[in-house]
C-alpha positions as CSV (number, residue, x, y, z in Angstrom):
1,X,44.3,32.9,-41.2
2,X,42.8,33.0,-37.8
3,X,39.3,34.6,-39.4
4,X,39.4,32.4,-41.6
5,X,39.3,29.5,-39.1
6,X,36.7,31.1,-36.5
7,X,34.5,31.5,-39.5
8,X,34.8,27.4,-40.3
9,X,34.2,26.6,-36.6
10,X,31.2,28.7,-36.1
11,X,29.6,27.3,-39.6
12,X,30.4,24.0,-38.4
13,X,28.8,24.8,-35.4
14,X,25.6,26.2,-36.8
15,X,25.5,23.0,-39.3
16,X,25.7,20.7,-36.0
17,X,22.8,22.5,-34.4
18,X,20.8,22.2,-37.7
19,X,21.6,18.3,-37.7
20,X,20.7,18.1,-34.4
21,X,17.2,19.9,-34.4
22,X,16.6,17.7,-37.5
23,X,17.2,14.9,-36.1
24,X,14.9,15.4,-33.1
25,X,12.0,16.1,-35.6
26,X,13.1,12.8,-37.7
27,X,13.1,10.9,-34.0
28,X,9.3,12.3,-33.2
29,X,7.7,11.6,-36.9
30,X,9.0,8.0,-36.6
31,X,7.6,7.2,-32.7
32,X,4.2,8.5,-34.2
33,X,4.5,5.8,-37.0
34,X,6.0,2.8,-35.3
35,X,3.7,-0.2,-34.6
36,X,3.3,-2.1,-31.4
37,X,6.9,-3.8,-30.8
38,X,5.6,-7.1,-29.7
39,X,3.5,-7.6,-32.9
40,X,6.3,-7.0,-35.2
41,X,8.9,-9.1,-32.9
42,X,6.1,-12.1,-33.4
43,X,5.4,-11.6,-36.4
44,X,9.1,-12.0,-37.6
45,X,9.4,-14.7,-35.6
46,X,6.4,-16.4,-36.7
47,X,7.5,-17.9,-39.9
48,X,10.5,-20.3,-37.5
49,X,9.2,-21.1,-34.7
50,X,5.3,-22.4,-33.9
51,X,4.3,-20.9,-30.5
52,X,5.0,-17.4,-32.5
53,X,2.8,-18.4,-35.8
54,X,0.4,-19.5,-33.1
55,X,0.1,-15.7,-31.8
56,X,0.3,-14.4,-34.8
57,X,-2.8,-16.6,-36.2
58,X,-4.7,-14.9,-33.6
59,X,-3.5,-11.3,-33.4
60,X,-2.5,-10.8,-37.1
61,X,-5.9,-9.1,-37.7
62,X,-6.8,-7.3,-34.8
63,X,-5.5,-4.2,-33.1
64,X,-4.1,-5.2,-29.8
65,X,-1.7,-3.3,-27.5
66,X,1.7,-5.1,-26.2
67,X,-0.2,-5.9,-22.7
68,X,-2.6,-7.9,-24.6
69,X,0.0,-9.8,-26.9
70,X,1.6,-10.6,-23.8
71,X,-1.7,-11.5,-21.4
72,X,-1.9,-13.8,-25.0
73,X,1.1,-15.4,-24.7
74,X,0.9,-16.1,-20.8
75,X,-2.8,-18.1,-21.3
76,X,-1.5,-20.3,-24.3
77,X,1.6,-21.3,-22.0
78,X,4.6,-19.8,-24.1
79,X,6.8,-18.8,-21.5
80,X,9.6,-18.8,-23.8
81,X,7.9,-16.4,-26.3
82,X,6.6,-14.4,-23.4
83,X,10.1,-13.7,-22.0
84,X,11.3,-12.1,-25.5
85,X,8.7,-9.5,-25.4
């Protein structure tokens, strides 16, 4: 009984360290992927509230980094929309 139970533990074990290693690969694929946070925050925000649809009007087609949304969003005076990002 007591091989039978140090032969469960170290499979478990070696099915952790296969979850973990596969999960570190899943983590890197999807930072790769991801889009600048600010531009999908406004754009989900856009279709409620009008100082976001105004943003998004202008950045919608362009490729700008999260500084730039931001510098965007300090000119045209949304504080509010500013302080989410």
């Amino acid at each position: 009984m007591a091989k039978s139970l140090l032969k469960k533990a170290k499979k478990n074990l070696g099915l952790k360290i296969k979850a973990e290693k596969a999960g570190k690969i899943a983590k890197k694929v999807v930072k790769e992927v991801s889009s600048s946070s600010a531009k999908s925050h406004v754009e989900s925000l856009a279709h409620s509230r009008r100082d976001a649809a105004v943003v998004w009007g202008m950045i919608k087609d362009g490729n700008h980094s999260d500084a730039e949304i931001k510098e965007i969003c300090k000119s045209k005076g949304f504080d509010t929309l500013l302080g989410e990002l």
